[in-house]
N, C-alpha and C positions, 0 to 999 in steps of 0.2 A: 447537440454539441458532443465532442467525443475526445478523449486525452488518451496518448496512449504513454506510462510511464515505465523508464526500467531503469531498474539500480543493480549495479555491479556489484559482486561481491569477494574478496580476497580468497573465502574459501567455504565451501558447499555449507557445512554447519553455519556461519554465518548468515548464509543465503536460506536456510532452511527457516532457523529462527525469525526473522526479518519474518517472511511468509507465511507462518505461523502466527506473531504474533498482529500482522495486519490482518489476517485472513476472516475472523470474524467478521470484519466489514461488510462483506459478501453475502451477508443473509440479511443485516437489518436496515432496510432501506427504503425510504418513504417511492410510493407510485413515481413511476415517471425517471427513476435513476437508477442505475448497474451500476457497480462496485466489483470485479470479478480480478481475483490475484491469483497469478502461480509463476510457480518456482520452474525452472529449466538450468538445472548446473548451476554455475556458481551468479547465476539471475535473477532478477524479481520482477517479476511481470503484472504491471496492472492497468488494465481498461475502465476506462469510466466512460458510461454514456447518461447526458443529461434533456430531457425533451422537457424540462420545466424550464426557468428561469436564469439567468446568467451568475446568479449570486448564492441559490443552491448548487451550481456547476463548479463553483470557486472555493466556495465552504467546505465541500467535498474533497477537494485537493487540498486544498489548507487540514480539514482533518487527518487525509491519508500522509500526509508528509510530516504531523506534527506525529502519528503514531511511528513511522518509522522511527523519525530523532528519537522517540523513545526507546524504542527495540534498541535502535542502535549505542546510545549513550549505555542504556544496560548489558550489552555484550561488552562493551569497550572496558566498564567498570569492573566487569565479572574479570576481563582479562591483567587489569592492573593488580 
């Protein structure tokens, strides 16, 4: 199974952040699953590939979307 996901961003440092603060995902990751994120201008680019289970494939994307909301909620609040 393989997701490929990307998030717009309004402006490069937001897009930097985002990338950043997901991007530890990329190393800690059980057998059998990729996590791999990068940034391209004002972009977030991430791949996942799953050769386990349907439910670590979903887990995974439920993780990487609940860190971005976080990234993102903290940029938003930094800027209020």
């Amino acid at each position: 199974m393989e997701a490929n996901i990307m998030l717009s961003y309004n402006t490069l440092r937001e897009a930097e952040a985002v990338a950043d603060a997901v991007s530890p995902d990329n190393v800690k990751v059980p057998e059998g699953l990729s996590v791999k994120t990068t940034r391209r201008g004002k972009k977030v680019f991430t791949n996942i590939e799953c050769e386990s289970k349907l439910q670590t494939f979903v887990a995974t994307i439920d993780d990487l979307l609940s860190a971005v909301s976080v990234a993102e909620r903290a940029l938003w609040a930094i800027k209020a």
